[in-house]
C-alpha positions as a Markdown table, in Angstrom:
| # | Residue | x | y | z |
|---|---|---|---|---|
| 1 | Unk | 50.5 | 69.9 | 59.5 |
| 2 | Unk | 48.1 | 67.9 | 57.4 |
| 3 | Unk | 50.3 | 67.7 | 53.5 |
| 4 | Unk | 48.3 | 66.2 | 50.5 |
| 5 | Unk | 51.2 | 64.8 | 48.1 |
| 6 | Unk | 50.4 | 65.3 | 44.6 |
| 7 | Unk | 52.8 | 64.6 | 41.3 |
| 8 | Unk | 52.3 | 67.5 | 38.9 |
| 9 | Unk | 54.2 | 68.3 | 35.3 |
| 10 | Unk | 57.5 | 70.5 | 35.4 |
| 11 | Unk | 55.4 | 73.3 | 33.5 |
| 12 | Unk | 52.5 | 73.6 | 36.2 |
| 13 | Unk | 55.4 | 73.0 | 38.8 |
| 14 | Unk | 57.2 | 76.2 | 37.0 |
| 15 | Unk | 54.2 | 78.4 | 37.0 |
| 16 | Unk | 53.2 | 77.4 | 41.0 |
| 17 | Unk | 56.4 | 78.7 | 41.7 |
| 18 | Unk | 56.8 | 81.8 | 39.8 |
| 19 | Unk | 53.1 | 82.6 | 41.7 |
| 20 | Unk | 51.7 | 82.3 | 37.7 |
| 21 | Unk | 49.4 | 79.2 | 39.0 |
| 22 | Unk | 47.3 | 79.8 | 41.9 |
| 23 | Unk | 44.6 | 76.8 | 41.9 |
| 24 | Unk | 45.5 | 73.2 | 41.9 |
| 25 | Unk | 42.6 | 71.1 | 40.4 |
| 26 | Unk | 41.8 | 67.1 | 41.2 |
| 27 | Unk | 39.2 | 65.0 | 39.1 |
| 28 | Unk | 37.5 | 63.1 | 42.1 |
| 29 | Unk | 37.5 | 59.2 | 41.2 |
| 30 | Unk | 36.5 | 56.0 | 42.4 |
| 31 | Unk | 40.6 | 55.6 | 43.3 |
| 32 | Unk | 41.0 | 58.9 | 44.9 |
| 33 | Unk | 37.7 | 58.8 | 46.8 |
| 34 | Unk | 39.7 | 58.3 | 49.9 |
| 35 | Unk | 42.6 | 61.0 | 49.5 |
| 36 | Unk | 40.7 | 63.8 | 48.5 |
| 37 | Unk | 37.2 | 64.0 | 50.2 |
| 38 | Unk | 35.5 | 63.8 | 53.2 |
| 39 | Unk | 33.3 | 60.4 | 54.3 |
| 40 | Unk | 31.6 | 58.9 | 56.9 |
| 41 | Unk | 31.6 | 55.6 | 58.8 |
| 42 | Unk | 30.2 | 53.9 | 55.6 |
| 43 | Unk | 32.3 | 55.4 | 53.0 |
| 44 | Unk | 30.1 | 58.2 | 51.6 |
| 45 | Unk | 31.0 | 61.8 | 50.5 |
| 46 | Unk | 30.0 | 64.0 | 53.8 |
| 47 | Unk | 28.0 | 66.8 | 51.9 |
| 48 | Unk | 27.4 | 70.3 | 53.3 |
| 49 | Unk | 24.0 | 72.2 | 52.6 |
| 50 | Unk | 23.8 | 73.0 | 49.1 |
| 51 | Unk | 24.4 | 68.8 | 48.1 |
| 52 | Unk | 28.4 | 69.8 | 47.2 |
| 53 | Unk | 30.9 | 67.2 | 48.5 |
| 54 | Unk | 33.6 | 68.5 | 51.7 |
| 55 | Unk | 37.2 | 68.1 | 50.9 |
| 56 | Unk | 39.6 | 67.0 | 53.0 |
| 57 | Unk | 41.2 | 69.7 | 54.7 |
| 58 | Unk | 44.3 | 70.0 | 53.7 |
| 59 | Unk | 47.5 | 72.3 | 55.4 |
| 60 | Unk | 49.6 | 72.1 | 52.4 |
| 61 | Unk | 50.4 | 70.1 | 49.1 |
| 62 | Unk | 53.6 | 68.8 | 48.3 |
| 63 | Unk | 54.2 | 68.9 | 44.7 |
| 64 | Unk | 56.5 | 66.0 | 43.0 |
| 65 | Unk | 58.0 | 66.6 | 39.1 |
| 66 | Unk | 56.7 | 63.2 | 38.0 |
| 67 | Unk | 57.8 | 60.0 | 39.1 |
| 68 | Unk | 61.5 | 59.5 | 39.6 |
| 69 | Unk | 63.6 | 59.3 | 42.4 |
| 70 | Unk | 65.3 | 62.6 | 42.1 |
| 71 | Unk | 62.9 | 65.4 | 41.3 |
| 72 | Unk | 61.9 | 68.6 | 42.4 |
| 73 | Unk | 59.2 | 69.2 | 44.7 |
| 74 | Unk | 57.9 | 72.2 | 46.6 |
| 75 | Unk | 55.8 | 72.5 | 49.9 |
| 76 | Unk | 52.7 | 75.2 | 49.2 |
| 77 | Unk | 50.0 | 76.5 | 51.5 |
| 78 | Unk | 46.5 | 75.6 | 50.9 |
| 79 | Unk | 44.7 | 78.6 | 51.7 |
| 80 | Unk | 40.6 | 76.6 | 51.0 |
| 81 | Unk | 39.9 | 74.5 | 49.3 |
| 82 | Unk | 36.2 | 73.3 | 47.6 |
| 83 | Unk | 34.2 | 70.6 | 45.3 |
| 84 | Unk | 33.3 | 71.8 | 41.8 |
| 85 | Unk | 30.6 | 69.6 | 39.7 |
| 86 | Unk | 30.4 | 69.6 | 36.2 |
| 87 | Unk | 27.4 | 69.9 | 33.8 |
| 88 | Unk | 26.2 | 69.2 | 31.1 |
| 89 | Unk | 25.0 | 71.5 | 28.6 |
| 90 | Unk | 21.6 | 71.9 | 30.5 |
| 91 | Unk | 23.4 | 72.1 | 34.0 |
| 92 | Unk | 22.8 | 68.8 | 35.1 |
| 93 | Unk | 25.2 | 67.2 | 36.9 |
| 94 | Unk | 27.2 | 64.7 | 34.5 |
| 95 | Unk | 27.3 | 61.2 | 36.4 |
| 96 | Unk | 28.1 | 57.2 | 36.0 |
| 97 | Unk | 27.5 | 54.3 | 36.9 |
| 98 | Unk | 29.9 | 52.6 | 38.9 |
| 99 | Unk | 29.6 | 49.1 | 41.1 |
| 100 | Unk | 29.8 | 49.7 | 44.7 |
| 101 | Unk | 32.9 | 47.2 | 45.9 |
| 102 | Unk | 31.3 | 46.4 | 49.5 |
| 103 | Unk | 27.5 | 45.0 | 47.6 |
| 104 | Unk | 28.1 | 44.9 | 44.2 |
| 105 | Unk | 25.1 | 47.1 | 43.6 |
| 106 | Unk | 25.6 | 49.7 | 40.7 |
| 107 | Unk | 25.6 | 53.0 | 42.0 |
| 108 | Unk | 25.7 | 56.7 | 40.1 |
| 109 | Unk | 29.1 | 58.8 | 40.5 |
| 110 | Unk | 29.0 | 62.3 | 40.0 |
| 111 | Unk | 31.4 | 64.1 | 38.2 |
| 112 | Unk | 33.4 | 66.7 | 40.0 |
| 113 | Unk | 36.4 | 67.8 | 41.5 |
| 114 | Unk | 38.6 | 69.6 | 44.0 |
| 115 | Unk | 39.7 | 73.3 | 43.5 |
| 116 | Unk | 42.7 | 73.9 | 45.7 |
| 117 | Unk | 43.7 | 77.6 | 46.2 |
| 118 | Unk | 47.1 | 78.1 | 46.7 |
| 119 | Unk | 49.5 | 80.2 | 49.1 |
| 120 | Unk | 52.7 | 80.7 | 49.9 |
| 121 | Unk | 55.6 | 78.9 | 49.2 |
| 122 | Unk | 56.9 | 76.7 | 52.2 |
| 123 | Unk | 59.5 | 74.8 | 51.4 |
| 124 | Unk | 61.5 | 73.7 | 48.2 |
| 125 | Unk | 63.5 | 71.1 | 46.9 |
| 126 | Unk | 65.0 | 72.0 | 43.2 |
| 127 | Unk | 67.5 | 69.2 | 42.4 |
| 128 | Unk | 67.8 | 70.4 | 39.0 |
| 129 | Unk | 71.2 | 72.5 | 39.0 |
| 130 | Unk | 70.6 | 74.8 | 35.8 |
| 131 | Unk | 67.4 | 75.8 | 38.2 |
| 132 | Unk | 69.7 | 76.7 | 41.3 |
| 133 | Unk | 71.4 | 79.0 | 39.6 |
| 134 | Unk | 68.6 | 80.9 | 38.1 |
């Protein structure tokens, strides 16, 4: 099983598991290139026929509360998953200029990101006991 681990807020965690949150959403950026999309040999997005980005297929997310050592996380089913770009006001695509690390060439990022639907719940860990008893 391929998992994506992601660290979320206690109230998006809450609402993913009382079924109340049903789409997990990632800004795609220079330092998540690599986690969330698909690329070839070179390092570029793999694009499908309409120019949108391919994410990386995914199995399931594992969702961390934030950063410390003992928190609550779940296991959830990624049912698709697909790239959203955002707009401007006259639905152009809203890019950047960023310098490409291998040749130091600037290069135009486009703005966009990864819509994760969401499934079932897998697997939980609720270390919080006020939680377990609920």
């Amino acid at each position: 099983m391929k998992v994506l681990n992601l660290i979320i807020k206690q109230r998006y965690f809450d609402s993913i598991m009382c079924g109340q949150k049903v789409q997990e959403f990632r800004e795609v950026k220079p330092t998540t290139i690599k986690k969330l999309l698909q690329l070839d040999e070179e390092g570029y997005e793999i694009i499908d026929e309409h120019g949108n980005s391919q994410p990386i297929k995914y199995d399931a997310i594992r969702f961390f509360v934030g950063y410390n050592k003992d928190r609550d996380s779940a296991l959830v089913e990624v049912k698709s998953a697909y790239c959203e770009i955002f707009v401007d006001d006259k639905g152009d695509p809203i890019e950047f200029e960023v310098l490409n690390e291998k040749t130091g060439e600037p290069e135009f990022w486009v703005v966009q990101q990864v819509v994760y639907n969401l499934g079932k719940i897998l697997e939980t860990d609720i270390k919080s006991e006020t939680k377990k008893r609920r």
